[in-house]
C-alpha positions in Angstrom: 46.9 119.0 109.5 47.6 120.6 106.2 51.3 122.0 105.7 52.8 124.0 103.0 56.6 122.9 102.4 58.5 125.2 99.6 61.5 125.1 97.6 61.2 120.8 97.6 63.2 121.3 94.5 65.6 124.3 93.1 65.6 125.9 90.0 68.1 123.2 88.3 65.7 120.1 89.6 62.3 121.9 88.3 64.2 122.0 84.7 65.0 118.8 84.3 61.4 117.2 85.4 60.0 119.6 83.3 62.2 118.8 80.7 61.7 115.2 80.7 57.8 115.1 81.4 57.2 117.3 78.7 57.3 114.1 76.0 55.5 111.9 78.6 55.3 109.3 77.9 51.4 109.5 79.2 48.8 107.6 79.7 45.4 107.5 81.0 45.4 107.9 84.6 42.4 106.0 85.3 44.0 102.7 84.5 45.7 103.7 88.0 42.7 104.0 90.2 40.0 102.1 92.2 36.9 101.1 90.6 34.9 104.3 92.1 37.7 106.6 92.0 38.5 105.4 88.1 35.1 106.9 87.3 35.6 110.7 88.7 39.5 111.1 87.1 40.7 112.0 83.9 44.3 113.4 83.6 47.3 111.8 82.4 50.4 109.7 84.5 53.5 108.4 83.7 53.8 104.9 84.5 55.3 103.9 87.8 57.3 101.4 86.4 58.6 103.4 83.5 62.5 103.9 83.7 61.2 108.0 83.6 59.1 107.7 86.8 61.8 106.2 88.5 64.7 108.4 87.9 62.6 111.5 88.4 61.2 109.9 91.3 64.4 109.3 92.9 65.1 112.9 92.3 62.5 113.8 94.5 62.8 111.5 97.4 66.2 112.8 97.7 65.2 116.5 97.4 62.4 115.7 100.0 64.5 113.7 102.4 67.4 116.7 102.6 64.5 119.1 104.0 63.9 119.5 107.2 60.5 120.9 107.4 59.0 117.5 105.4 60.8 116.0 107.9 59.3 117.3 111.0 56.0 117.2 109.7 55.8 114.0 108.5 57.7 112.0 110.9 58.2 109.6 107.7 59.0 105.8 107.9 58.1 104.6 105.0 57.3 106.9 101.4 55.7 105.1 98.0 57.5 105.4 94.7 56.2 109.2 93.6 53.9 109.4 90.4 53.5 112.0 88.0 50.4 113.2 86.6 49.3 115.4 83.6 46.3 117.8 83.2 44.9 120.1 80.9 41.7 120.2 78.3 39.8 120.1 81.0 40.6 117.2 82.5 40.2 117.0 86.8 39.9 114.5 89.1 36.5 114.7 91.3 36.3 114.1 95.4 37.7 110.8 96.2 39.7 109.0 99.1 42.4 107.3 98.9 43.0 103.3 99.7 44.1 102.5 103.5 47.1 100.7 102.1 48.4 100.9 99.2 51.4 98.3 97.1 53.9 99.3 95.2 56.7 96.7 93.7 60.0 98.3 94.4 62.8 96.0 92.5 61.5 93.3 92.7 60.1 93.6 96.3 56.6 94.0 97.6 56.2 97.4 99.6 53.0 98.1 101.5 52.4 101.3 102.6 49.9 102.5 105.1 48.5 105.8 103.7 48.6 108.1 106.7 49.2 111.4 104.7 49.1 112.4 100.8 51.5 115.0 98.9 51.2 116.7 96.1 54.7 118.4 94.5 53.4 121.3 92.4 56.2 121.3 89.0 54.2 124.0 86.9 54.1 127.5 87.7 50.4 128.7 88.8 50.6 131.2 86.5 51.1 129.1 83.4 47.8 127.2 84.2 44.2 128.4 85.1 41.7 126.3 87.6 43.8 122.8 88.9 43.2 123.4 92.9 43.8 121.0 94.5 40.7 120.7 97.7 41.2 118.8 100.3 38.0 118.8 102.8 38.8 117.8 106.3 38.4 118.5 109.9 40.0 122.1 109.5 37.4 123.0 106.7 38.1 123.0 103.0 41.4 124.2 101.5 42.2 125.1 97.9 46.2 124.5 97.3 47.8 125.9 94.2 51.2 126.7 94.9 55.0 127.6 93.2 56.4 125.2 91.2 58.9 123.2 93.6 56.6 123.4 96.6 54.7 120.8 98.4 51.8 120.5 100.6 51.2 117.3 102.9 47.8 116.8 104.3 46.2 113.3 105.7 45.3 110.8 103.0 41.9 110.3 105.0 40.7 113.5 103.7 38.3 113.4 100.7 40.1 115.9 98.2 39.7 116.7 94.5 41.6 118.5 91.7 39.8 121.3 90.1 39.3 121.3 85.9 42.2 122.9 84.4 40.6 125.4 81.9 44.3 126.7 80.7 47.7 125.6 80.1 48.7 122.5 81.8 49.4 121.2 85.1 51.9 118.7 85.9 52.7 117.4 89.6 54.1 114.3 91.7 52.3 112.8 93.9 53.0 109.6 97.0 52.0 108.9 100.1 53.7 108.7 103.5 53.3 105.7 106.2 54.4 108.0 109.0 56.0 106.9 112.6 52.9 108.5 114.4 49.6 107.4 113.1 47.3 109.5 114.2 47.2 113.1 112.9 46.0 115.1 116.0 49.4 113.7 117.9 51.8 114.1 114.4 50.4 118.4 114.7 51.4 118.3 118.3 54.7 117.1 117.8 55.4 119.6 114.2 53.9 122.6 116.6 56.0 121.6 119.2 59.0 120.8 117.1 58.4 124.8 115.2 58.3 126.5 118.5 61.8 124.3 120.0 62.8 125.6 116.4 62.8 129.4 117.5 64.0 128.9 121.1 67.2 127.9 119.6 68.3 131.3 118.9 70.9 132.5 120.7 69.3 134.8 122.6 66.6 132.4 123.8 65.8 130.4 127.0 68.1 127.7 126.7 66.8 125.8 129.3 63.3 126.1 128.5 64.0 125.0 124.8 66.1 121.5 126.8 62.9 121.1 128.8 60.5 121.2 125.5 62.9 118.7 123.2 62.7 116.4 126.0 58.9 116.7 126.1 59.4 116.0 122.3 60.9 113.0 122.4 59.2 111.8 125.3 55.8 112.0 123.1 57.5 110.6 119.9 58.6 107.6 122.2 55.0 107.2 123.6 53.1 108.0 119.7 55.8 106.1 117.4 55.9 103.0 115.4 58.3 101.8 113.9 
C-alpha cells in the first residue's frame, strides 16, 4: 500500500526546517548505509545525533502524530528518530531495500525498530528542483512520488525503491520508518480502506447503524491482526 498524506507540516513548520537545514551541517550520506546500499547513494544527511536532527525531528513526529490520516494508515507503534537528507549536483540514490530492523540510540536507550513501512517528508517545493522521484517498485507496480513540500507518502519498507538524480535545484526531505501494530501490509490496507469508508458514513445523513456495524468489524480485525 502506497498512501499520499498532505499538509504533514504548515506553512510556519516548512520555514523553520528550511531555515535551519539550509547551513547543514551535511555530510556524506553513505557513511549511513549498508555495505551494498553505501555503493548506489550519494546525497547528503544531517547527522542523527546532531542537536539539529533532533529538534527538527521532534518537530515532525509531533506534526505527524496530530494527523489522523498517518494515523489510520500506519497503525504506528513504534517510529525511528527522522533523518534529513540533501540532494542536488546530481546526486541520487539507486534501487535498494531497506534493513528488516533497524537501531537507533534514543537518550541513551537502545531502540529497535522493525521496518514495516518507509516515509519520505517532501520539505522542498517540486518546482524548485528538477528529476529527485522518488520509485518505489512493489506489488501494485512502480510509482514515481514527487510531491508539495509538507506532504508525505508511506509505502512498505519491503519495497525496493530509489531516488531519481536531481539535475536542478535541490532536494531536501525526512525520512524514518514505522514498526506498525499490524505487520503484514495486505491486512494494514484492509483496515485504512475500511477505516476511509467508516470515515464517510459518519455524516449526518448516513446509515448510522451500518457505520456501528463496520467500526465493530474494525476493531474486531485490529484485535485479531495487532501487536503490540
Amino acid at each position: 500500500m502506497l498512501v499520499r498524506v498532505p499538509s504533514i507540516l504548515n506553512g510556519e513548520q516548512l520555514t523553520e526546517c528550511r531555515r535551519h537545514l539550509s547551513a547543514g551541517p551535511w555530510i556524506d550520506g553513505a557513511i549511513s548505509a549498508g555495505a551494498l546500499a553505501s555503493q548506489a547513494k550519494k546525497n547528503h544527511e544531517i547527522n542523527q545525533r546532531d542537536p539539529l536532527a533532533q529538534r527538527l525531528g521532534e518537530i515532525v513526529v509531533n506534526a505527524m502524530m496530530a494527523t489522523p490520516l498517518f494515523q489510520a494508515a500506519a497503525l504506528p507503534v513504534r517510529i525511528s528518530p527522522p533523518s534529513f537528507s540533501r540532494y542536488a549536483d546530481g546526486e541520487s540514490y539507486g534501487f535498494h531495500n531497506d534493513a528488516a530492523i533497524l537501531e537507533f540510540n534514543v537518550s541513551g536507550s537502545r531502540l529497535l525498530v522493525r521496518t514495516d513501512l518507509a516515509a519520505t517528508l517532501f520539505l522542498t517545493p517540486p518546482e524548485e528542483y528538477e528529476g529527485g522521484e522518488l520509485v518505489v517498485e512493489d506489488t501494485f507496480g512502480v510509482t514515481k512520488v514527487k510531491l508539495a513540500a509538507g506532504d508525505m507518502v508511506l509505502y512498505p519498507a519491503s519495497s525496493l525503491h530509489r531516488v531519481n538524480p536531481v539535475t536542478r535545484g535541490i532536494r531536501m526531505v525526512s525520512f524514518f520508518w514505522i514498526q506498525s501494530m499490524v505487520r503484514d501490509d495486505y491486512h494494514r490496507r484492509m483496515l485504512y480502506d475500511l477505516d476511509m469508508t467508516i470515515q464517510q458514513l459518519r455524516s449526518p445523513d448516513r446509515d448510522k447503524e451500518a457505520a456501528l456495524k463496520l467500526v465493530n468489524l474494525y476493531h474486531n480485525l485490529l484485535r485479531l491482526w495487532s501487536e503490540t
